[in-house]
N, C-alpha and C positions, 0 to 999 in steps of 0.2 A: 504493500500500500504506500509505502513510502516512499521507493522510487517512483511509483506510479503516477504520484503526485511533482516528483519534481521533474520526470518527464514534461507532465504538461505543463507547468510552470515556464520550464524551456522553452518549448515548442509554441507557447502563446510569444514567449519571446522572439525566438526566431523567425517567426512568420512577420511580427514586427517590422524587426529588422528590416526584412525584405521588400516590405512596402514601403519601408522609408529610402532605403536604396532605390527605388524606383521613382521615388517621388522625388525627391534631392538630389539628380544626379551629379550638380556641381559640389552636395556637400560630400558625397560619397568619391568623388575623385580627390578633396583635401584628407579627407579621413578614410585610410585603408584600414580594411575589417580586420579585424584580429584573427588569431588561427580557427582552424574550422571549430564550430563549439563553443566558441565563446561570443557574445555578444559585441559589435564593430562597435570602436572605441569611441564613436560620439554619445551609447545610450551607456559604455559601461560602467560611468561612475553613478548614474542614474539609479539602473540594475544593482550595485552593489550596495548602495545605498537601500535601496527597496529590498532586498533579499534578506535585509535583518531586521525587518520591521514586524508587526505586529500583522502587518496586513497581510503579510508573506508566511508566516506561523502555520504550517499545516495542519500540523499537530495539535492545535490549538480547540477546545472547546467549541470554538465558535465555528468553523471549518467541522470537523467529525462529530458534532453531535447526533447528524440525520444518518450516518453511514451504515446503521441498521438496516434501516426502510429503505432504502438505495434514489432518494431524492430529497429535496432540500421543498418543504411545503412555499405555497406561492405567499402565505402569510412571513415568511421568514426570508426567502430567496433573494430579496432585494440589498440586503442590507450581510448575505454570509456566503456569498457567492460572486462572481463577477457575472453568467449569464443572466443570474437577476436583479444584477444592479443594471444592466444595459436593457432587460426586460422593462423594467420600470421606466425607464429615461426613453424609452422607446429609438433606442440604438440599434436596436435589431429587425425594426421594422415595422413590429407593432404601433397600435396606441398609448400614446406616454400617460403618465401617472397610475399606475396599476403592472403589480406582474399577472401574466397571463396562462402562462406553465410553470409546473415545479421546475425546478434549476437539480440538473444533475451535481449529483456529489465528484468529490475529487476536485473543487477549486479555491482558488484562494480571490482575493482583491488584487487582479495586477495590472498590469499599465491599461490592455484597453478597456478595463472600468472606467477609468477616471479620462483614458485621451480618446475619443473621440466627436463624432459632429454635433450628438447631442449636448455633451458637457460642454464645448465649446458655443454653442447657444444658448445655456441653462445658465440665468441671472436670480432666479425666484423659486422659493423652497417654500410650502405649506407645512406647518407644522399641526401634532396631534389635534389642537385646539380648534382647527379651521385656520388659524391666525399666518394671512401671508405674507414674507417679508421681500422685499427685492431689491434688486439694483446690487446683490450680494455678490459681484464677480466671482474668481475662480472658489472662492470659499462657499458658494452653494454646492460644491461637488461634495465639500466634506458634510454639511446638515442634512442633505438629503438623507443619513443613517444617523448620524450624534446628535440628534432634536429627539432620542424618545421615541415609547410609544403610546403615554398616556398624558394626559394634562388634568388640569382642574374638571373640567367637564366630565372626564370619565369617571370622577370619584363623586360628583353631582347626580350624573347619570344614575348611580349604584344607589345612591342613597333617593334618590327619587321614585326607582321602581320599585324598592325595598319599602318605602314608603315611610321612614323614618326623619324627615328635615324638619320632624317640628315635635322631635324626642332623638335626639340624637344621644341620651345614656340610656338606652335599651337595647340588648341582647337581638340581634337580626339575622336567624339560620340563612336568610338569603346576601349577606354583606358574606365576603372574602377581599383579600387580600387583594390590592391593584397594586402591580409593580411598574413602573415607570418604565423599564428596562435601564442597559446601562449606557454610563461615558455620554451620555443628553447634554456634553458642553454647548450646545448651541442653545439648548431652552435656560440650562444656566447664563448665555451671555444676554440672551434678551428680554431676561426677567419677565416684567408685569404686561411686555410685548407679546408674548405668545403663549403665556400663564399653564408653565410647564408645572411649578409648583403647586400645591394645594391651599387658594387664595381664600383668605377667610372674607366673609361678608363685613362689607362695610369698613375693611383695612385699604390701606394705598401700599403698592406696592414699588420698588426699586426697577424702572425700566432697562431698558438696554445698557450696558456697561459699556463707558466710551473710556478708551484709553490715547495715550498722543497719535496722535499722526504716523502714519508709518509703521507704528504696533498695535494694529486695530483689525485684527481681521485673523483668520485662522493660519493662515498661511505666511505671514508678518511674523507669528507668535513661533509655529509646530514648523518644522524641515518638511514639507510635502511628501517627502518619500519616506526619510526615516522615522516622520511622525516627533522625531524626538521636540521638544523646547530648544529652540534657539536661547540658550543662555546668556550670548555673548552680548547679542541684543541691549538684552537686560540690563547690561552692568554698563552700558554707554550713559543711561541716567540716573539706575541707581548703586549709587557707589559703597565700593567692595562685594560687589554681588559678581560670584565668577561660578557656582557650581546651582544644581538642582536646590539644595538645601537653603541656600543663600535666598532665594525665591520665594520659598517658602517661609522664609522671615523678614519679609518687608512688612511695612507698615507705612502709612503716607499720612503728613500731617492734617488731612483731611478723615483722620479715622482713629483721633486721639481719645476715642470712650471707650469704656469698659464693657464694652460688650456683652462677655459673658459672667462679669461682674464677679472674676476672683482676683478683684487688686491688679493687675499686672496688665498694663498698657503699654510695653517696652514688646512683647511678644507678636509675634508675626501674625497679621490678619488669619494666616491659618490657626492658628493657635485657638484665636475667640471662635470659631466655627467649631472646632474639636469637644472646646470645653460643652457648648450649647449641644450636639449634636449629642455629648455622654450624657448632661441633664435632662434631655427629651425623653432618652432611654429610660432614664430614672424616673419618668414620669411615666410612661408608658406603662411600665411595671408595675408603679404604684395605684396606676388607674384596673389594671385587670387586674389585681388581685381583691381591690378594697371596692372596686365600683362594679366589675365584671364577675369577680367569685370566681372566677379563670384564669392561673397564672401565666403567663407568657414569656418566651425567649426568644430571641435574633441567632440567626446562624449565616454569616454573612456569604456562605461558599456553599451554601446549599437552598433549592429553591425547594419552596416559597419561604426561604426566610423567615417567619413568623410561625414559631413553634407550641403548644401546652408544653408547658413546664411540670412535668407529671410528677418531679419530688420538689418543686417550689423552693430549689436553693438558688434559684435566680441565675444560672449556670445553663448552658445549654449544653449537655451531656450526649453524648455521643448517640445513645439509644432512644434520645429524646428526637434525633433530627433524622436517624435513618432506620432502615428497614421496618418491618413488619411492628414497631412498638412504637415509631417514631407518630405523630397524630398534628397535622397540621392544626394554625391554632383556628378554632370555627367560633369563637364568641366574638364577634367584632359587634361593636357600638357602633354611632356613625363618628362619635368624637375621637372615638379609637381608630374607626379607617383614617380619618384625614389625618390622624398623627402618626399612623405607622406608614400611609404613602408619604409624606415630606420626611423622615427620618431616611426614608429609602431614596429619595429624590437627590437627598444630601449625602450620602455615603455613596451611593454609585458615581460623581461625579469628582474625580478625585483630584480634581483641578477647578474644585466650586471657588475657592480662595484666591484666584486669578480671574477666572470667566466672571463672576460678578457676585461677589461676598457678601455685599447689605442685602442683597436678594433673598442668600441664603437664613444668615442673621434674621431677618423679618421671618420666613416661613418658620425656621427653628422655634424665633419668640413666639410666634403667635400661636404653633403648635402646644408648646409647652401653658401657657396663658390659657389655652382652652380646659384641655385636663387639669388642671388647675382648678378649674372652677368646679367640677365636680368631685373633688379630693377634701376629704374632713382635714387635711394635715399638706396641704399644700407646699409643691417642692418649692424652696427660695430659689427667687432670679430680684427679689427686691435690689438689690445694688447692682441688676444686669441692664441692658439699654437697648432697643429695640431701633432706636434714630440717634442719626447726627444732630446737634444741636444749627439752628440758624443755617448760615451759607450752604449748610454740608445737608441740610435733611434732601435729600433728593424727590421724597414720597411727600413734603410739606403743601403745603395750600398754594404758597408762592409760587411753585414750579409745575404745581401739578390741577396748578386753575381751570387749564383750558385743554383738557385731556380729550374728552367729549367732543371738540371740536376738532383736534386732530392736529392743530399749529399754532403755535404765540402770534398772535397779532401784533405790526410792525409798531403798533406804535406800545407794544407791551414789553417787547424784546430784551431792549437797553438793561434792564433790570430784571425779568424774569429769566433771561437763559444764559447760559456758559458762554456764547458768544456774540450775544447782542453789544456789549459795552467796545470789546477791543474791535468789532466791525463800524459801531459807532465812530470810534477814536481815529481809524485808519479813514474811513470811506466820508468823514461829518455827516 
């Protein structure tokens, strides 16, 4: 199986090759092909690059999970195959937005996913929500899969057929588990834009995450091929930042509260995401054992994740998550689905602390603030903080007046947006 795989790996490459030698013939007479077997030296640092990525990973869960059943379902095909990610983009001839057949097994994501005629006219990605965004250049190729597969609406949906929105702490055999699915960095970068999270009624939520100029977009950020972070990027504005790690402990004077309100504001944005994301936990648990009468545990490497905790040592035990004694958990509330979808929303994203943090920060608080309210003994977040104060609230009234309407009016600008003042200053 293994060769069999990096045969075709090959062989999608090599036929590559060949069209681009036919199509390039002045670049194919600068650059002579390497020996027979290897890919000619204009794609092969490309190739090498791509061949240790994730997206190249055979082996990988995501790749042989269907190798049973000898196809890849058209519900999954788009997004763990290349014949149906070109299904979908309608590369192959079909109608775009939909796969149409199961996608044979034995493939990975390799070049002609991402190169050709469709990707190269694909500016606009709908995400779970309905919510569509565009004008997204080559960075629609990557959301077409990393936006997710559920939003707010689908944990609405649940709770509305269930018939529970107006008793959200009672026991409902018909609620389970909604998983978001994983790596949804694009519903993390555009927060309250495409409402990947589970938005509480009546909260304002953190829009799009705008970063400078230049490092704003997926492919600004991620190596296209190796997927890896451009680190180096990084450290051009924030200084002494040279490794992963380093990234992972910024902070920006625009994010000086205590978020998740254990004293310590020196700690990297990821850091308040982590503390809130273990408190939610803690609430969670506290809410099924004292509100539910049904203990519950997280198992982050095995699905569905949300387990009965059948000795209620708050431990998810081996025999508690598998085989024949393992019992997924079936007591869900509706305040307990919306807290156990954003706990999941926020741990599948393991770049939420870059893609867009007060996002996360808000669904965390509000999730935790919900369970809360039906706890005799409520978890503290009293010294935690849900918003930036003044210039930095992003979800404030000031910035977020004219949501409804879709744009600041010119004569609002000056003062309500990030660049109304210095377009003022340049243009009078």
């Amino acid at each position: 199986m293994r060769l069999h795989r990096y045969f075709a790996v090959f062989g999608v490459l090599l036929i590559l090759a060949g069209l681009m030698l036919v199509a390039l013939p002045a670049l194919a007479q600068d650059e002579a092909p390497n020996p027979v077997g290897e890919p000619p030296t204009f794609l092969g640092d490309f190739y090498n690059a791509w061949v240790g990525s994730a997206h190249a990973r055979f082996e990988d869960e995501a790749f042989v999970h269907w190798d049973a059943d000898g196809e890849i379902p058209t519900s999954c095909a788009r997004c763990h195959s290349t014949p149906g990610y070109r299904d979908f983009l309608g590369a192959d001839g079909s109608a775009a937005g939909a796969v149409d057949v199961a996608a044979p097994i034995g493939t990975v994501i390799n070049c002609d996913a991402c190169h050709n005629s469709a990707t190269l006219a694909l500016t606009s990605v709908t995400f779970p929500s309905g919510a569509e965004i565009t004008d997204l250049g080559d960075s629609s190729r990557c959301m077409v899969c990393h936006q997710g597969r559920a939003s707010v609406n689908s944990v609405n949906t649940a709770l509305e057929e269930a018939g529970v929105m107006d008793d959200l702490d009672t026991v409902n055999a018909d609620l389970s588990f909604i998983n978001i699915h994983y790596y949804a960095a694009a519903a993390s970068l555009y927060g309250a834009d495409v409402h990947g999270g589970y938005e509480y009624a009546g909260q304002t939520y953190q829009p799009r995450f705008r970063h400078v100029e230049g490092v704003d977009t997926c492919i600004d950020c991620h190596n296209p091929h190796t997927l890896e972070v451009q680190v180096d990027s990084c450290g051009s504005c924030h200084t002494g930042v040279s490794t992963l790690e380093d990234v992972q402990n910024i902070r920006m004077n625009g994010s000086l509260i205590d978020y998740d309100g254990d004293g310590d504001i020196e700690e990297g944005i990821k850091g308040e995401i982590e503390t809130l994301q273990e408190t939610l936990y803690q609430a969670i648990q506290a809410y099924a054992s004292e509100v539910v009468g049904t203990p519950i545990v997280y198992e982050e490497h095995t699905h569905p994740y949300f387990f009965v905790d059948t000795n209620g040592n708050g431990t998810p035990d081996e025999d508690e998550y598998t085989g024949d004694t393992a019992v997924r958990y079936n007591a869900f509330t509706g305040h307990l689905l919306q807290a156990a979808y954003n706990y999941q929303v926020s741990l599948k994203d393991p770049g939420s602390f870059a893609h867009n943090a007060k996002y996360h920060i808000e669904l965390l608080y509000d999730s935790i603030s919900a369970l809360n309210g039906a706890l005799a003994q409520p978890v503290d977040i009293s010294q935690a903080h849900r918003n930036d104060p003044g210039h930095f609230d992003a979800t404030g009234e000031p910035f977020r007046h004219w949501d409804a309407e879709g744009e600041v009016p010119a004569t609002c600008t000056k003062c309500h947006t990030a660049g109304g003042l210095p377009f003022l200053l340049e243009h009078g």
